[in-house]
N, C-alpha and C positions, 0 to 999 in steps of 0.2 A: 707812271712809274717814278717814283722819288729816288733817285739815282745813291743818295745819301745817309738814308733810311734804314740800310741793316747794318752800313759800315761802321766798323765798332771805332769811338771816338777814347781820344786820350785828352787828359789836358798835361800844359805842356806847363812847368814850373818855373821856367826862364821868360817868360811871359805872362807873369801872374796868374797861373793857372786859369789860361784860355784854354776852350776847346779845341784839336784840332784833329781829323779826320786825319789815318793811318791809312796813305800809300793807294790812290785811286788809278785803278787801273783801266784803263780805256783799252778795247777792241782797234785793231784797223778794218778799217770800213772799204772793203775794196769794189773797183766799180761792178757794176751788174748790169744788163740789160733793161730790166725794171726801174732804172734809174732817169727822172724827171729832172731836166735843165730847164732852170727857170734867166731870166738878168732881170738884178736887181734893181729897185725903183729910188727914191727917194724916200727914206723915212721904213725901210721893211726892217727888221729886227729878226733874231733869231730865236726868240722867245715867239712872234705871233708868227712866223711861218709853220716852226715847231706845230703850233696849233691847228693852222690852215692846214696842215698835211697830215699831222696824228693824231688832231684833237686832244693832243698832250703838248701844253707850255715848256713842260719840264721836260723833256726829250727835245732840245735845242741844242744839246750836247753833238746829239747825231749829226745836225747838218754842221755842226762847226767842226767836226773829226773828219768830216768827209772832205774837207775846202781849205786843210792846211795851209796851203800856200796863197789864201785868198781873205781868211778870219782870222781875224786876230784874238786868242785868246782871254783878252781882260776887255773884250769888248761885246755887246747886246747887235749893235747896229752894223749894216752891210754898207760898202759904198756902193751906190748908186754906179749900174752900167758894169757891177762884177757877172761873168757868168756863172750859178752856183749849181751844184750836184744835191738834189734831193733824192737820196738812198729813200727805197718804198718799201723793201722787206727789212721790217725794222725788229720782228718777233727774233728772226738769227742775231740780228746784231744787238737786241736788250739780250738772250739766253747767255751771248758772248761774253757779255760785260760781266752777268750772276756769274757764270764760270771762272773768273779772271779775276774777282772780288770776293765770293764767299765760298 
């Protein structure tokens, strides 16, 4: 799922007409019982866990909404020794997001 892909893009004239993506709205992702606790290693990312667990890169969104107080938003990599929340019913939480978006 390319999180990006239907959201309708503007470009913005105060920045030399860059593109930029209108108002992305994120789900909260609340805990569940299906929910896999992993701690983090050295060197794990939110991009190849994403993978490890949905065979989707690009849903690394999920695990960084689930771990606010843990990920840092302008960041790929985890520290090492966090404990993190990997949400497993992830079909609710992508229909959440198309609801909340298109």
């Amino acid at each position: 799922m390319n999180r990006l892909e239907r959201l309708k893009i503007k470009r913005d004239s105060l920045k030399g007409g860059k593109r930029t993506y209108k108002g992305i709205k994120y789900p909260s992702i609340s805990i569940s019982s299906s929910d896999v606790y992993i701690i983090a290693k050295v060197g794990d990312r939110l991009d190849t866990m994403a993978y490890d667990f949905y065979k989707d890169s690009r849903l690394w969104w999920i695990i960084s909404r689930a771990n606010p107080n843990k990920i840092k938003r302008d960041s790929f990599f985890i520290n090492p020794g966090l404990r993190i929340r990997i949400p497993i019913d992830i079909n609710r939480i992508k229909d959440e997001y198309e609801n909340l978006n298109f």
